[in-house]
N, C-alpha and C positions, 0 to 999 in steps of 0.2 A: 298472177301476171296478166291474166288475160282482161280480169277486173280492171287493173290500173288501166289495161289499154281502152277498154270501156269509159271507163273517166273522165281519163284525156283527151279521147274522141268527142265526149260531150262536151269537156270544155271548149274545145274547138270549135262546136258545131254554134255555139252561144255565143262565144267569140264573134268568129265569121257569119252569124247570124245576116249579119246586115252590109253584108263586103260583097254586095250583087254587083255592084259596078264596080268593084276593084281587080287586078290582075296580080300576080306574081312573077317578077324578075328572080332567077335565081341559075346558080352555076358553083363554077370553081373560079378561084385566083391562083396563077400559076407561076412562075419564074419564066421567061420569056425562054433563057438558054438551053437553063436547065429541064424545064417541066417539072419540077418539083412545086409541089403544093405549099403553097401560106398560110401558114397560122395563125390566124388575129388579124390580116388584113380587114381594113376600113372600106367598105362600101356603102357611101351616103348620096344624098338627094342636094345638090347645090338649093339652097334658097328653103327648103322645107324641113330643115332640123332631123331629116330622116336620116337612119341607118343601120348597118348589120355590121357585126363582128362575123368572117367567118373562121370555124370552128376547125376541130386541129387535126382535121384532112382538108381544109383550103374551099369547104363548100359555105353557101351562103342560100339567103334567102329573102327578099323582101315584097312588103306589098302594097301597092300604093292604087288609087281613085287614076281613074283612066285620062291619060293627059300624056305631055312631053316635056322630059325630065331631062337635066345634062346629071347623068351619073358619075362620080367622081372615086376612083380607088385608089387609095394610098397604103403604103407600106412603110416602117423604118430600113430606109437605105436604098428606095428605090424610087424611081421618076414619078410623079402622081399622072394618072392616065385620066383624062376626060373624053364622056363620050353621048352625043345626047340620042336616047332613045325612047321612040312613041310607043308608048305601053294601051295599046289598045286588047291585046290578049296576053296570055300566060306567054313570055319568051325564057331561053333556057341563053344562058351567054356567059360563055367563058372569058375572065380577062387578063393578060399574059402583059407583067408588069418587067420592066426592065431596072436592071442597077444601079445605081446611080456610081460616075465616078470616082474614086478612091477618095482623093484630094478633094471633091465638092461638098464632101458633110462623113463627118467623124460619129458614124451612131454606134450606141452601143446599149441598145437593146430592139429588142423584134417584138414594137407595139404599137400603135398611134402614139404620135405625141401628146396627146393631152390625155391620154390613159388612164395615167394615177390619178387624177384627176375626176374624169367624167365616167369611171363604172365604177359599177354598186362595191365591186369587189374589191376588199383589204387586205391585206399582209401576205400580198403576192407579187410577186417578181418575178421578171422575164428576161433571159441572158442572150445576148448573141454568140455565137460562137468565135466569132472576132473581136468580140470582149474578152473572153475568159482565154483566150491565145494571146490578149496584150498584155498580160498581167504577169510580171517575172515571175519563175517557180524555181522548185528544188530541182538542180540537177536537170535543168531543162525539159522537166517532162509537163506539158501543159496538163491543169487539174481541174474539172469543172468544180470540185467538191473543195478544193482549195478558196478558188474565185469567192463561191457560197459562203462560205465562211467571214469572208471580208463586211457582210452585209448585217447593219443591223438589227438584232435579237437572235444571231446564229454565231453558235462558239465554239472552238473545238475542243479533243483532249487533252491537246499539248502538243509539245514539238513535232512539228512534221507530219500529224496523226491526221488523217480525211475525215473521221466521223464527225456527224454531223450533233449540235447540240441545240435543238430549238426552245427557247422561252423555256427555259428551265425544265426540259425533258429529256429523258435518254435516250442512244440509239436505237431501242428498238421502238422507240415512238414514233420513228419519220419511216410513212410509205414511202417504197423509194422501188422507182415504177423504169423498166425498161421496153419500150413498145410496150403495154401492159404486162408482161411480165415483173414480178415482185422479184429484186434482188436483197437476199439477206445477208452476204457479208462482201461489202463495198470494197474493200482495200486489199489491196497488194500489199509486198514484204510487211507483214504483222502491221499493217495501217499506215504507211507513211507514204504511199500514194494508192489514187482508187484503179477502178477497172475501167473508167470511161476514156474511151480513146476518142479525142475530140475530133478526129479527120472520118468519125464516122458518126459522128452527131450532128442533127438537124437541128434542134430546138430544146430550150432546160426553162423549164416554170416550176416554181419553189410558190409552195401558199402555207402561209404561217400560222395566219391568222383566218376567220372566217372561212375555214375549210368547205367545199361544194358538197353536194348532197353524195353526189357520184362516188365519191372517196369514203371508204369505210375501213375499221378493222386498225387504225391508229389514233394515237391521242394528240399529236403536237407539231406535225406535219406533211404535206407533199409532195414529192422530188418527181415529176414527171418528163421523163427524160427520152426521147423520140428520135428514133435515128434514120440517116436520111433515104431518102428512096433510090436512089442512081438516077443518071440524067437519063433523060428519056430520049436524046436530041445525035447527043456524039460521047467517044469515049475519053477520058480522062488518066489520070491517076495524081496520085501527089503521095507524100510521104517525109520524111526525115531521119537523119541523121543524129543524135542526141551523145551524151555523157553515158550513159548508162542503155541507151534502148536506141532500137531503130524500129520503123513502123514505117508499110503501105499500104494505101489503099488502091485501087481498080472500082473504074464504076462507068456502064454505059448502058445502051437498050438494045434490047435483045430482040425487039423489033420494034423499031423507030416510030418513035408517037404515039406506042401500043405498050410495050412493057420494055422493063432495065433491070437493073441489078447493080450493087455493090459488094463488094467483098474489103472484108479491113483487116490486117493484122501489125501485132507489136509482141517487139518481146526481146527481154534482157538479157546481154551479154555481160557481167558481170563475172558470172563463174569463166568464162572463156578467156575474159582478161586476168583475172584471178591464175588459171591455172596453171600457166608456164614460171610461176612465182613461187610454186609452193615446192619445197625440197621432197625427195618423196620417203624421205626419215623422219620428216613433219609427223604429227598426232592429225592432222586434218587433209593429208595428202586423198587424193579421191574426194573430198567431201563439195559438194558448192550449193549455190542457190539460185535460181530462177524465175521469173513468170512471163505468160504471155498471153496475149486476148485475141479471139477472131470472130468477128462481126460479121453477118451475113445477109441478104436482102435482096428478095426478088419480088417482083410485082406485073400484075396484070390487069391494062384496062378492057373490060369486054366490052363496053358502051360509057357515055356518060350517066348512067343508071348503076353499072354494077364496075367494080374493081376488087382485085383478089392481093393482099399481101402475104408472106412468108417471111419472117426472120428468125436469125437467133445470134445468141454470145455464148461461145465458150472459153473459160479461162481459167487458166491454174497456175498456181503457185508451186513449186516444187526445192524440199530442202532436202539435202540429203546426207549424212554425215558420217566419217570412216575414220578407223582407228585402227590401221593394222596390228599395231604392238597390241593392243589389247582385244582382240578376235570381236571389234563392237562394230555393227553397224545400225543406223536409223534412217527413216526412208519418210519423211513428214511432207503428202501432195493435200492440197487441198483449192476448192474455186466453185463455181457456179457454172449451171448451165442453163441456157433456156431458150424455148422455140416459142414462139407466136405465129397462129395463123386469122388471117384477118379478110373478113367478106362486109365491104361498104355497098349500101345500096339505096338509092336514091326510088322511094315509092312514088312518092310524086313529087311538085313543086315544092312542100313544106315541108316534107316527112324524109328525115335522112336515116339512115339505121349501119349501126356499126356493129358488127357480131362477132366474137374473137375467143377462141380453144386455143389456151396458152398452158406450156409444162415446164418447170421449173425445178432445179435441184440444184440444192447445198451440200456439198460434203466435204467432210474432215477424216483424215486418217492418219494412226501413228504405228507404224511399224517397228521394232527394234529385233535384231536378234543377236545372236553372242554363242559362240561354241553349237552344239546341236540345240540349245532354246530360244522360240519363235513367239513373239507376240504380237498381237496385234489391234489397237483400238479404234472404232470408227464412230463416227456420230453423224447428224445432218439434218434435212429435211427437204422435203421433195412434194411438190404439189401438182393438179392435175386442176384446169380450172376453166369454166365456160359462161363467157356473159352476153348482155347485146344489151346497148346504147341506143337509145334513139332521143333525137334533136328536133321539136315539131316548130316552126315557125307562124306562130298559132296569128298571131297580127305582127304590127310595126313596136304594140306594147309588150307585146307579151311574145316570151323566147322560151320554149317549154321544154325541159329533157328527165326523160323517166329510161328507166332501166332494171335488170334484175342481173344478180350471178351469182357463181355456186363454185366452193371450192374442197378440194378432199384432199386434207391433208396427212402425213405421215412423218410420223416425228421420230428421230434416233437418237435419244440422249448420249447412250453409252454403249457399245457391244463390244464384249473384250471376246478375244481367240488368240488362240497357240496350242505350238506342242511342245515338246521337248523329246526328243528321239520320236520314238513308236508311239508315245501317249499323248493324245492329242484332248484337246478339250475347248467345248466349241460356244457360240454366243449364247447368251442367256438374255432370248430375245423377248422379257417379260415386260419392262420398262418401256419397248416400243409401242409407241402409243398413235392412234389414229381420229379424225375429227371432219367432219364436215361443217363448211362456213357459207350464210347464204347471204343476200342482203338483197332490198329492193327499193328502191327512190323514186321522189318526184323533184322537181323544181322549176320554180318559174322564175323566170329574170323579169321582171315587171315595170316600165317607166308610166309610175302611175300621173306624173305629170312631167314638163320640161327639168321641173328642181326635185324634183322626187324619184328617187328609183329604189326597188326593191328586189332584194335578192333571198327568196324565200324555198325552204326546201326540207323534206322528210325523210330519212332513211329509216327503214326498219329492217334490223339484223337480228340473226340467230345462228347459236354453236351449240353444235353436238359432238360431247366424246363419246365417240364409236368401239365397240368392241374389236376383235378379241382384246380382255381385258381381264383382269384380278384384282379385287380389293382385300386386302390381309388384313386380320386380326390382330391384335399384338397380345401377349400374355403380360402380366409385371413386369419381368424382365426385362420387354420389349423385343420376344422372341417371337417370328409369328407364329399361331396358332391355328387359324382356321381360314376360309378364303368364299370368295362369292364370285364368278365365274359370267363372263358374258361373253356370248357368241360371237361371230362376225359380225359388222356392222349393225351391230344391238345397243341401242342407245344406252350408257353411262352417266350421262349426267348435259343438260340443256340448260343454255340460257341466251337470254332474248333480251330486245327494248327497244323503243322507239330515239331517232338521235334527230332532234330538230335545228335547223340551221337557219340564224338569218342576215342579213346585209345591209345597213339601210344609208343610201347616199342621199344627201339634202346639198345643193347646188346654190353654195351663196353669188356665184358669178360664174364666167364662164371658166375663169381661171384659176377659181377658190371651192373646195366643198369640203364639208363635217361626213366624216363615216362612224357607224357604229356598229357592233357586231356581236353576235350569242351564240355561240354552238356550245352542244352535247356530242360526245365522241366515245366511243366502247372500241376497246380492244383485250383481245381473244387470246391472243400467242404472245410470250414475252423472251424476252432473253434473259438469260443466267450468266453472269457476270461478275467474277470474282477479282476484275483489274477494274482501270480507272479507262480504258482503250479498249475498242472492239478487237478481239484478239481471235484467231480463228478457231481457238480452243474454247470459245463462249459457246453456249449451248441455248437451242431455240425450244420452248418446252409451251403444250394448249395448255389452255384454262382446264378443269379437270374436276372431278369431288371435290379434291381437300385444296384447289386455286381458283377463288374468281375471280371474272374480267376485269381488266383497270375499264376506270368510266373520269370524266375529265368532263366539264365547265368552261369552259374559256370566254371572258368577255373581255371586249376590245372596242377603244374610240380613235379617232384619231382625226387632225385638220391636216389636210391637203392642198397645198399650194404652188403654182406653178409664176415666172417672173419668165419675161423678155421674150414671148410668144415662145413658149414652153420651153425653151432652154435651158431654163434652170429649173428643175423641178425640186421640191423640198414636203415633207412631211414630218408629221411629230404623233407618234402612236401611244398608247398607253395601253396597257392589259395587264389582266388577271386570271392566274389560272387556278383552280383543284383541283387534284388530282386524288382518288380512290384507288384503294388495294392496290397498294405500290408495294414490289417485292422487292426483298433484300434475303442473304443469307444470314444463319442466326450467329450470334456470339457465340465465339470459339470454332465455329466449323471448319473444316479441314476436308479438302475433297476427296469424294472416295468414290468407288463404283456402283455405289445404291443409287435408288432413286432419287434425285437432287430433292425433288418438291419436299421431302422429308426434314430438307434442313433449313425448307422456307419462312420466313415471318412477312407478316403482311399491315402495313400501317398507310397513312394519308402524305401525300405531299402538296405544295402549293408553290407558286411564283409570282411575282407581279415586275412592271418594271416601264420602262421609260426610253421611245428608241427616238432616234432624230436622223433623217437622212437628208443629204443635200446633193442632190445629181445634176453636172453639166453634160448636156446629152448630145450638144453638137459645137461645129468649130473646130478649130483644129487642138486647141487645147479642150482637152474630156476628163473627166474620172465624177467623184464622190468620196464625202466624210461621209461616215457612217458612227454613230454612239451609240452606247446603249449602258443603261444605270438599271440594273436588276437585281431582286433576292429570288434565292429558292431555295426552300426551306423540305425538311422529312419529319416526321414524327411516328416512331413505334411503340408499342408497349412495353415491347420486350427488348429493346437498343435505348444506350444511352440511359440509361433508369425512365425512361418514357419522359425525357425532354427532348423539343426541339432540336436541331442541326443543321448546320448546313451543307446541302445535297454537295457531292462532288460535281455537280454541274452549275455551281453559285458562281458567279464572275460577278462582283459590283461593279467593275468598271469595262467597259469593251469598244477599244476606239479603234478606225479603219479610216485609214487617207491612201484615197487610187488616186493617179494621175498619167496620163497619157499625153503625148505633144506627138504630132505630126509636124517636125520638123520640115520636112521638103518630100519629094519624089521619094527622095533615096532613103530618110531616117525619119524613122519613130523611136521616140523613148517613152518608157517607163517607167515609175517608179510607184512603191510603198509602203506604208507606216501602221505598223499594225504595235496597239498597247493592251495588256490588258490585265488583269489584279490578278495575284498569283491563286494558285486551285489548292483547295482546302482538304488538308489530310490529316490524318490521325497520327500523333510520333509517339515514343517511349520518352515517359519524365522520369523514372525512377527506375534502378537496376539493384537488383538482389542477385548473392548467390544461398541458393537453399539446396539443403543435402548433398552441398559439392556441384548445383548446378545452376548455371547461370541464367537468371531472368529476368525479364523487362516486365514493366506495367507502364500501361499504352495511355493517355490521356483519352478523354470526353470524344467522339465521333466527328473527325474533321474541325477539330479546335483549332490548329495553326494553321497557317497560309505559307505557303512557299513565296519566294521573290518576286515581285511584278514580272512579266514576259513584257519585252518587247525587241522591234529587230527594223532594220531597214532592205528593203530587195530594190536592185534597180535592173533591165536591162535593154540592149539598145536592139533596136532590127535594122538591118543593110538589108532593101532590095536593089540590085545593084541593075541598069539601066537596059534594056533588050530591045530589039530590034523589033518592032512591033507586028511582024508577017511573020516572027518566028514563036512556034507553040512553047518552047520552053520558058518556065520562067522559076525564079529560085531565091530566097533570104537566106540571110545569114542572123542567129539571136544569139546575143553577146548578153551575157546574163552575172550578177553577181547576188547570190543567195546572204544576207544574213552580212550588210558589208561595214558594218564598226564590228565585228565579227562579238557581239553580244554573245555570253556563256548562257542562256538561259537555265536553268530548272528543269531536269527532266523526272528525275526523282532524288532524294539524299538519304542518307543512310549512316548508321553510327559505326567506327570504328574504335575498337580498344589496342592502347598499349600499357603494359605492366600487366600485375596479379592479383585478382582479388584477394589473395591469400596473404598478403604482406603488406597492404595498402598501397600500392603505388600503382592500382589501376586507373587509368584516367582515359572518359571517351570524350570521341571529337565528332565532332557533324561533319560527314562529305556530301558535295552536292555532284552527281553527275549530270552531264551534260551532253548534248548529244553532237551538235551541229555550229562548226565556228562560221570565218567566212569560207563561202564556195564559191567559186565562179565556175561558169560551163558555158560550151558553145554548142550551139542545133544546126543544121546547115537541112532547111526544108526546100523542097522543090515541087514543082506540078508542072503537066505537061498533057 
């Protein structure tokens, strides 16, 4: 580390070599009301083509030859501020932008407007929060992960389901980052909504394509998702009312101009509506289901030099299920938790550094018992992890960020316990496995001239499986035999590689640029997945001896075009990916309590495909079509007689139409149109009964296609009119889910009537379905 910092210093010092008569302007961008920091504000040089993106604590940097400047900062959704100042020395200047009126401009994203356009950077996107609040959902509960989904080259796993599926990769390919904490199982009730509670989020950027240097340890995407700070100013709250959930938040400063704090929670009342319904001579009398999230956040400025954050999310899912007539009961909690502490410090005018000790933990657990026997299954994983970021503002060309971090992780595939009376019998904690993950980068953001920009960058990572550990023998039989034994944190087994990344924008106008894009990407941990749905009973398992890392390729071009002084933005992307040592389970397997990796096969996969996006970004009418014409293909040795297939993550066709209308004061509508080729699975063509018992044989790996999906959502929002001295203020979302109430495909399944035995057995295909029309109303307020 200290090398790279050495490096970097010289490149700077080479750089700056000749910057004697130049000064540095640098600070923060702030919210005026709120004090909340800007992410991606625009701070440029009227007349001299200068400027700085600042970075996603809201600080900036720039430097220019000594003179008088009018400084110009812009925001999507806020007033543009001009201000002229004589840069004769270093000054430090904060600037505090305000919001623009409701009714004066419909944005719906947190960028410059010519964004997609004039940076190096591709296959990323930036959501506002008052975007993904306008977009009708299930059962009224706003879903950042939903919104995501709508965007082309991102698909999900069917009805209702949050996981994310990028350019033909699986959910465990998308880093999916909270304040830097990694979340590993995103969704509530078994995936059909997530854990982001959107009244406690700041900011969502998804990078799909041409991933940053920064980012390591995935193959196919970014979800970094930053929650807000509390107002620094005055106190707040807001919250709502829903179908299924209520949720508030509280947020204000704890000492005004100095430090805030927010607090956020949600959580479903379904079982409490359920309960007064259930007879209590029911089989399910006592049983219900639940979850709920609570987001936390305090922060402290000590100087414009140093500030100290604190967060975290805890959330869980809880099912619980009772059968008095039959002495059963099962107790299924399972969620995430995770703390973040975060020290920003401003060394000098260029040099920002970001240093963050973040703990994370997943867990799963199945309880059942029955008369006096007790059992009990848990699984998870749980990480401990420390990095530091630094942002050096090296000139006006060159934007430089290097970093290093290190993570130790602990993995629980399986650990079973119970008793039954007096005899108890306890986990078999052999399969618990452990690993350290480091990685270290550089990159430079490089405008090597007005039409040329480069976005160039190095990671290099390393995993080590950690003891205590055993590697078994097997005999013939496949009994084991003999064993090799490793201590605590006694390396098992390492591996490494360099992951280069690059960017490169060419500027045919101010309006028009070609991007193209190369990364190499290594990941370490996968998931084990035996559905088509991230399901909480998926299992997270390291790279290991007998598993090595997936490593991926991804190249990407694409023209970028903006029409009507960037109002309509439009692009058209292409990419191709490979992907290496892709896991699957083997033919025939059936889960059991051994070690999973034993019933792994490992072969290649690939994708390539064609996205088209068209965004109206302002106006009172807003949205986007989104396309995308994809394959993604698997190939094993040992599946399929070692032909090709197509991945259950193939969609040839994937169409998305948003639209929004700001009707007046009082209504906005909604509505959208989501298509897409139905998901490819494996069915039985032929039924046998042999020795009296009945069987299927399954066709070729995902040979048929289920029915196209599609569906239409609309709904409306009343803010209804207040008295403008008075702090309340309150909507009403009138929503209708899925409204030609479309049967979709959730999964189908064969049914028999008659007897194999007399011929008069005949089967029939059932399709279930999950979701007709819904309609639901939210009644949100703040105050």
């Amino acid at each position: 580390m200290l090398r790279l910092i050495a490096i970097v210093f010289g490149v700077c010092s080479a750089l700056c070599a000749q910057a004697q008569d130049k000064f540095t302007l640098s600070g923060y961008v702030r919210d005026s009301l709120s004090g909340e920091t800007l992410i991606g504000a625009t701070v440029s040089v009227n007349g001299h083509g200068k400027g700085i993106v600042s970075n996603q604590f809201g600080f900036y940097s720039i430097t220019l030859p000594r003179g008088s400047y009018l400084v110009i900062t812009t925001f999507a959704g806020y007033q543009m501020q001009q201000q002229t100042i004589s840069l004769d020395k270093n000054i430090e200047q904060n600037f505090q932008l305000t919001a623009k009126p409701v009714l004066q401009e419909v944005i719906v994203s947190a960028r410059k407007r010519d964004g997609n356009v004039a940076n190096a950077q591709m296959g990323k996107i930036d959501l506002s929060i008052n975007q993904v609040k306008s977009v009708p959902v299930l059962m009224g509960e706003t879903d950042l992960l939903k919104t995501l989904q709508l965007l082309p080259g991102v698909r999900n796993a069917g009805e209702g389901n949050t996981g994310l599926y990028v350019r033909g990769g699986g959910p465990d390919q998308n880093l999916i980052l909270l304040d830097d904490a990694i979340v590993y199982n995103t969704g509530h009730l078994f995936g059909f909504f997530s854990i982001f509670n959107s009244d406690a989020i700041k900011n969502i950027s998804l990078v799909k394509g041409g991933m940053q240097a920064q980012y390591g340890g995935r193959l196919s995407s970014v979800l970094d998702v930053a929650m807000k700070e509390g107002n620094l100013n005055k106190f707040e709250a807001e919250g709502g009312i829903g179908a299924i959930a209520s949720r508030l938040s509280i947020q204000g400063p704890l000492k005004k101009n100095k430090s805030s704090f927010i607090i956020s929670g949600r959580r479903t009342y379904v079982d409490l509506i359920a309960k007064p319904f259930i007879s209590k001579n029911s089989d399910f009398y006592g049983s219900g289901y639940y979850f709920y999230d609570f987001n936390a956040k305090v922060n402290y400025i000590f100087s414009d030099k140093d500030r100290l954050y604190l967060s975290g999310y805890f959330g869980r899912d809880v099912f619980t299920y009772r059968n008095s007539h039959r002495a059963f009961k099962a107790d299924i909690p399972w969620g995430n938790s995770t703390a973040t502490l975060r020290w920003n410090h401003v060394f000098n005018r260029k040099l920002f550094a970001n240093t963050t000790v973040v703990y994370n933990d997943y867990a799963f657990s199945f309880g059942a018992a029955q008369n006096d026997f007790n059992i009990k299954l848990s699984s998870g994983i749980h990480d401990w992890s420390a990095k530091s970021d630094f942002d050096l503002y090296a000139s006006t060309q060159h934007k430089l960020r290097f970093g290093a971090a290190f993570t130790y992780h602990t993995f629980t595939p399986n650990v079973l316990s119970g008793n039954q009376g007096d005899n108890r019998f306890y986990p078999n904690n052999e399969m618990k496995k452990y690993a350290g993950e480091a990685g270290i980068y550089l990159q430079d953001d490089w405008e090597i001239s007005p039409r040329i920009k480069l976005n160039a960058g190095i990671r290099y990572s390393r995993f080590v499986q950690l003891g205590p550990y055993k590697i078994f023998s097997n005999d013939i039989n496949g009994n084991k035999s003999d064993s090799i034994s490793y201590g605590r944190n006694k390396p098992v087994e390492s591996y490494h590689g360099f992951e280069p990344r690059f960017t490169l924008r060419y500027a045919i106008d101010d309006e028009t640029s070609l991007k193209a894009a190369v990364t190499k990407n290594m990941q370490y941990i996968h998931l084990v997945s035996n559905a088509g749905s991230t399901l909480p009973t998926d299992l997270w398992v390291p790279s290991t001896y007998r598993v090595k890392p997936q490593t991926s390729w991804q190249y990407a071009a694409g023209l970028f075009r903006n029409f009507a002084n960037n109002m309509l933005e439009t692009s058209l992307e292409v990419y191709y990916k490979r992907m290496n040592n892709q896991i699957e389970y083997r033919e025939g397997y059936t889960p059991s309590l051994k070690d999973p990796e034993e019933d792994f096969v490992f072969g290649k996969g690939w994708s390539y495909g064609t996205e088209l996006f068209i965004n109206k970004t302002r106006g009172k009418f807003t949205g986007w079509i989104g396309y995308t014409l994809s394959w993604t293909w698997r190939q094993f040795d040992t599946l399929n007689e070692g032909i090709k297939y197509p991945s259950k993550y193939d969609r040839r066709h994937d169409l998305s139409v948003v639209g929004t209308y700001q009707f007046n004061k009082k209504w906005k509508l909604s509505a959208v149109f989501v298509y897409g080729s139905g998901n490819a699975v494996s069915l039985p063509e032929r039924f046998y009964v042999i020795g009296g018992v009945f069987t299927q044989e399954y066709s070729k790996i995902n040979q048929y296609r289920l029915a196209p999906y599609h569906r239409m959502d609309v709904s409306a929002t009343l803010t209804p009119k207040t008295n403008p001295n008075r702090r309340w203020q309150q909507s009403w979302v009138f929503s209708i889910y899925n409204v030609y109430s479309r049967l979709n495909p959730y999964f189908i399944y064969f049914s028999q009537d008659g007897s194999p035995y007399d011929g008069s057995l005949t089967m029939k295909t059932q399709q279930v379905s999950l979701f007709p029309i819904i309609p639901s109303i939210t009644w949100n307020f703040r105050f």
